[in-house]
C-alpha positions as CSV (number, residue, x, y, z in Angstrom):
1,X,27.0,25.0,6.8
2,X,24.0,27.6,7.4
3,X,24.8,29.8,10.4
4,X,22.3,29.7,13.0
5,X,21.1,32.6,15.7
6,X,19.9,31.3,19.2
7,X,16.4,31.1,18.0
8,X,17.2,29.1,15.1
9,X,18.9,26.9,17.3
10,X,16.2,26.7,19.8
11,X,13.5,25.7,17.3
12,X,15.5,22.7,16.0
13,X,16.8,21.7,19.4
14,X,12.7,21.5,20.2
15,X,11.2,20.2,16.9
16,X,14.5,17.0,16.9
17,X,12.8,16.3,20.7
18,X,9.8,15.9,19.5
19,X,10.2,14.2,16.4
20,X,12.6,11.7,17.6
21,X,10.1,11.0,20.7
22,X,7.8,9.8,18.4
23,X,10.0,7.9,15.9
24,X,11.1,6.0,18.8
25,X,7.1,5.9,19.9
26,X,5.8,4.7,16.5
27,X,8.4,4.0,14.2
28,X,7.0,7.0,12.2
29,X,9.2,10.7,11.8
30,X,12.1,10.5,10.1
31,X,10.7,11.8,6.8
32,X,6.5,11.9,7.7
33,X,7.7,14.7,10.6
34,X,11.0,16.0,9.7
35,X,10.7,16.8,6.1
36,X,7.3,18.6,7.0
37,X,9.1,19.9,9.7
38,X,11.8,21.4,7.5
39,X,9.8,22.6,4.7
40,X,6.9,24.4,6.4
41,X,8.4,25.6,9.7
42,X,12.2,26.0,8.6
43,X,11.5,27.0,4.9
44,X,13.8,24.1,3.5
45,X,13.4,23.3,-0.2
46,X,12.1,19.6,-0.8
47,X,15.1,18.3,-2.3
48,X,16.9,19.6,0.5
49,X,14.6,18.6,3.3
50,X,14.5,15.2,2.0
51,X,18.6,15.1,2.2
52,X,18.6,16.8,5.5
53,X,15.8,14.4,6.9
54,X,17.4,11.5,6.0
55,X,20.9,12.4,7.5
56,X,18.7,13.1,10.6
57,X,16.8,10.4,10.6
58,X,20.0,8.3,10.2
59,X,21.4,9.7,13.1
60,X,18.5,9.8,15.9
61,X,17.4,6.0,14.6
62,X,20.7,4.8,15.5
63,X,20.1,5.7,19.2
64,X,16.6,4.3,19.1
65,X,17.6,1.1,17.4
66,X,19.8,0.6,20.0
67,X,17.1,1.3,22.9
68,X,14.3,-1.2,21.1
69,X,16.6,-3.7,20.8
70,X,17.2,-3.4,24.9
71,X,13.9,-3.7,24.7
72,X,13.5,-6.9,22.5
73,X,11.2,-5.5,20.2
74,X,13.1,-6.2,16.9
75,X,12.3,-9.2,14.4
76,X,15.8,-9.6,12.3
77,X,13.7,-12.3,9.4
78,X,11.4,-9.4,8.7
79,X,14.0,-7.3,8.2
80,X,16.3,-9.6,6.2
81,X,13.4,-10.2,3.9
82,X,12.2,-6.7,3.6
83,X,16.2,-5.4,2.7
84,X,16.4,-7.8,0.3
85,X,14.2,-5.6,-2.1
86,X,14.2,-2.5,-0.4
87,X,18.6,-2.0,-0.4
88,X,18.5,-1.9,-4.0
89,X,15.7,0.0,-5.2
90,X,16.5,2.7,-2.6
91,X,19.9,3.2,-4.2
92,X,18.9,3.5,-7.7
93,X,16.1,6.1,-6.5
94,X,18.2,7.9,-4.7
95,X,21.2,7.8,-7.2
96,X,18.7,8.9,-10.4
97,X,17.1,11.4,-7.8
98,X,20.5,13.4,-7.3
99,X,21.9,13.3,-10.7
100,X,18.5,14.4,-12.3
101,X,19.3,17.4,-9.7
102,X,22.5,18.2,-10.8
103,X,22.3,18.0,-13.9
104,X,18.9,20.4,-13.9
105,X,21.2,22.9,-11.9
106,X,23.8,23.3,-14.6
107,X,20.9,23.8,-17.1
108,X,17.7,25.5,-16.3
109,X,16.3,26.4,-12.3
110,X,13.0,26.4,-13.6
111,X,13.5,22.1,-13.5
112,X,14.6,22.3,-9.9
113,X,11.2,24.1,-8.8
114,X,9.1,22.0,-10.9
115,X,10.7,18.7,-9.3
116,X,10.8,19.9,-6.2
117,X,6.7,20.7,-6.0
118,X,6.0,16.8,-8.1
119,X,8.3,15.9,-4.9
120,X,6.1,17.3,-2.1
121,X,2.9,16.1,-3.7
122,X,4.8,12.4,-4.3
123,X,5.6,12.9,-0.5
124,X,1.7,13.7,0.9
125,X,0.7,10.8,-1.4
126,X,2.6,8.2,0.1
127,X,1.6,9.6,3.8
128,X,-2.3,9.3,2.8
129,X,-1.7,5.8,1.4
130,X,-0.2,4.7,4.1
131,X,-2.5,5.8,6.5
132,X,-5.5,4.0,4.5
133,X,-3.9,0.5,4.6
134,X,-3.4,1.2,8.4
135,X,-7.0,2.3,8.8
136,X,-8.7,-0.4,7.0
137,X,-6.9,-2.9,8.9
138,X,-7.1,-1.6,12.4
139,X,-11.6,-1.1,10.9
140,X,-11.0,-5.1,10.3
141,X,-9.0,-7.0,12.2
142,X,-8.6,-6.3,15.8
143,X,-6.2,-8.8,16.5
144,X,-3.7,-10.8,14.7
145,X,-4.4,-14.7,14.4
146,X,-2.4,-17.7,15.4
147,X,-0.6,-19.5,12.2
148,X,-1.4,-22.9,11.9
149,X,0.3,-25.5,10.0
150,X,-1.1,-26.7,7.3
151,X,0.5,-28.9,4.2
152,X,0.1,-25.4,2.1
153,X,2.3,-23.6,4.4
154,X,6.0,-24.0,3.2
155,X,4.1,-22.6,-0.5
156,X,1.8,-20.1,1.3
157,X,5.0,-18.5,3.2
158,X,7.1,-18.6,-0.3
159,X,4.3,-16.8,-1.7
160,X,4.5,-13.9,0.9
161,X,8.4,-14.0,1.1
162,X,8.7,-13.1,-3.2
163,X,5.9,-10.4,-1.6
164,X,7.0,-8.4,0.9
165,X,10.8,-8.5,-1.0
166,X,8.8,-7.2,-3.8
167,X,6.7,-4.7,-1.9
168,X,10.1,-3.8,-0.3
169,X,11.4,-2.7,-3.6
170,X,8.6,-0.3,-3.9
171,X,9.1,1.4,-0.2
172,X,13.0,1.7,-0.8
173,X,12.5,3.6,-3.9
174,X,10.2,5.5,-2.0
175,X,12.3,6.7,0.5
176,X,15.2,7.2,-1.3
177,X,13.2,9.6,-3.3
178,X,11.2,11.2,-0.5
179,X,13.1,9.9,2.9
180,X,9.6,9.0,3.9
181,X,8.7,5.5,3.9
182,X,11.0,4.1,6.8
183,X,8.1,3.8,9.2
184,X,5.1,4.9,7.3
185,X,5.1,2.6,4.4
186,X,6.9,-0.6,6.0
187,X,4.9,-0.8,8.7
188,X,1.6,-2.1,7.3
189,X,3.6,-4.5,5.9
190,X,5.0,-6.0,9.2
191,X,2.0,-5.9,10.5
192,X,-0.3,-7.2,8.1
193,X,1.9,-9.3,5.8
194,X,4.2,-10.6,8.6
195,X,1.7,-10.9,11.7
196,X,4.1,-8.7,13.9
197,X,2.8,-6.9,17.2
198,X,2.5,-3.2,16.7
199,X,5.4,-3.0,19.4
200,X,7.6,-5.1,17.2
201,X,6.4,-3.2,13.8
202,X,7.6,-0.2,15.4
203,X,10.8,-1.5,16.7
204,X,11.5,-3.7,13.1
205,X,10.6,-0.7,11.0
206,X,13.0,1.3,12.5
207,X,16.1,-0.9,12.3
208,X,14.6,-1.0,8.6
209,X,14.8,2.6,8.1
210,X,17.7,3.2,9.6
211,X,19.9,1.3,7.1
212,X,17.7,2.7,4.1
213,X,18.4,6.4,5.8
214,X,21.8,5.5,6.1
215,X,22.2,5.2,2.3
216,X,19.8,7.6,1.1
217,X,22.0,10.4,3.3
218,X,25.1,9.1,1.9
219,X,23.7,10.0,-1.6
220,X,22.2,13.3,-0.8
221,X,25.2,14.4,0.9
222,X,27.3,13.2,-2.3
223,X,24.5,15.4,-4.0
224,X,25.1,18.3,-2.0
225,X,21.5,18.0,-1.3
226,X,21.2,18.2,2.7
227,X,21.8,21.3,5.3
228,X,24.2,19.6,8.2
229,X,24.0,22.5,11.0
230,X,20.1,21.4,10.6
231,X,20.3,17.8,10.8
232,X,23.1,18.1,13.9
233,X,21.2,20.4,16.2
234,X,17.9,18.3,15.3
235,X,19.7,15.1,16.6
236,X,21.2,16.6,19.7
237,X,17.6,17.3,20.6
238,X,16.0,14.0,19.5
239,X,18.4,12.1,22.5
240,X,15.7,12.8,25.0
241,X,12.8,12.4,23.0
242,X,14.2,9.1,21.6
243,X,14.5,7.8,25.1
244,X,11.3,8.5,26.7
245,X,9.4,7.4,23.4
246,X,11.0,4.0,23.1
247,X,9.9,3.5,26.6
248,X,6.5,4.2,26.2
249,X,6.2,2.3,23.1
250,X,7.0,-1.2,25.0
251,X,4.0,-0.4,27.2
252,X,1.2,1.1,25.2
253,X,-1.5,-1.6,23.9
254,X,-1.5,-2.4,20.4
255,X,-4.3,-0.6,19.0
256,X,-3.9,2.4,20.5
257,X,0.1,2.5,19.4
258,X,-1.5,1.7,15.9
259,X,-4.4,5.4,16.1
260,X,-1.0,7.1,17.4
261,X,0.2,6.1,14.2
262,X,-2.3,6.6,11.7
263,X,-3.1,10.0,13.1
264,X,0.4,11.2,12.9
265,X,0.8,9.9,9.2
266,X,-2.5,12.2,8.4
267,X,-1.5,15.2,10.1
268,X,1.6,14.7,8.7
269,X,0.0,14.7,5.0
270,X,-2.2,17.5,5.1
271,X,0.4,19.6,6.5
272,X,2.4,18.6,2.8
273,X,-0.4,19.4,1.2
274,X,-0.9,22.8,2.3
């Protein structure tokens, strides 16, 4: 564990506040704030960010699963369906991820810093695409329609079951290679694919990335790959933020919650980039 002084301390009290007030707000944070977070402000390496992030993550989700589901904003068929081929692909990821590392540490360093920089870049590419699929559907559609029954309906909803399961492969792997995809990649998809309110995107996509964090920090902490005095501190301070931003997001309007989320996700990315 990294020994901390008083300003060390204060900064990650701060920066877990903030970050957790809007994970709770928008579903976004875990890995689109924190590993930005740990890499720029507290000079983290990616691999390690990523494993610190996710123990984070785990850890201040919890609390705001927990408050959302006071709240009755969580839809537990989306989430079955978007598990079902996110669980899996997120621990292969993950697992590959962590041996790669370990086995480059007992060879040559050179490896480590050349997967580490493909690893931020994979990172501010998966923020940016994100943000695109948000955009162009807030540009399009300003409100989601009713479903009516028709007799193509039971093959129609098949169709975009096999989807989303599939599409959920893809975002697990994502996270579990980056720890970002919890709430930026999964929630176009429960927006757009199921026809959930932003509200209930927010509050679905973080019970969703809470049990992909969960497994992704068990792996990086069997790596070694994660800094816990970092991810501790970070959590104590996102208890605050966590509850005022899962009150706020039960009463902002849907498109609005949906701008607060697409201009986080693109700060978010250029800060990677640079």
């Amino acid at each position: 564990m990294m020994d901390l002084d008083t300003w060390g301390i204060f900064v990650r009290l701060v920066s877990g506040m903030v970050i957790g007030f809007f994970i709770a707000l928008t579903g976004v944070g875990g890995g689109a704030l924190a590993v930005p977070a740990m890499t720029i402000i507290l000079g983290l390496p990616s691999s390690i960010a990523v494993g610190t992030a996710s123990l984070y993550a785990f850890l201040a989700k919890a609390y705001a699963v927990f408050e959302h589901y006071r709240l009755g904003t969580l839809d537990r068929s989306a989430t079955l369906t978007f598990l079902t081929g996110a669980i899996p692909g997120n621990l292969f990821t993950a697992y590959f991820i962590n041996s790669y590392i370990r086995s480059a540490q007992a060879s040559d360093t050179s490896r480590i810093e050349a997967f580490q920089n493909n690893l931020g870049l994979v990172i501010s590419l998966s923020m940016l695409l994100s943000a695109i699929i948000l955009t162009l559907h807030l540009v399009r559609k300003t409100s989601i329609p009713e479903i009516v029954s028709t007799p193509q309906e039971s093959t129609q909803e098949t169709s975009r079951t096999l989807l989303c399961v599939l599409f959920g492969l893809v975002v697990g792997s994502l996270v579990g290679a980056t720890s970002v995809g919890g709430g930026i990649l999964v929630l176009p998809v429960l927006i757009i694919a199921f026809g959930l309110s932003a509200v209930k995107a927010v509050g679905t996509s973080i019970l969703i990335a809470f049990i992909l964090s969960l497994q992704t920090s068990v792996i990086f902490i069997w790596g070694g790959q994660f800094e816990l005095s970092t991810a501790a501190v970070m959590w104590v301070g996102s208890l605050a933020g966590v509850f005022a931003g899962s009150r706020l997001s039960a009463r902002l309007p849907e498109r609005p919650l949906q701008v607060i989320v697409i201009c986080m996700i693109v700060v978010a990315s250029i800060l990677m980039l640079v």
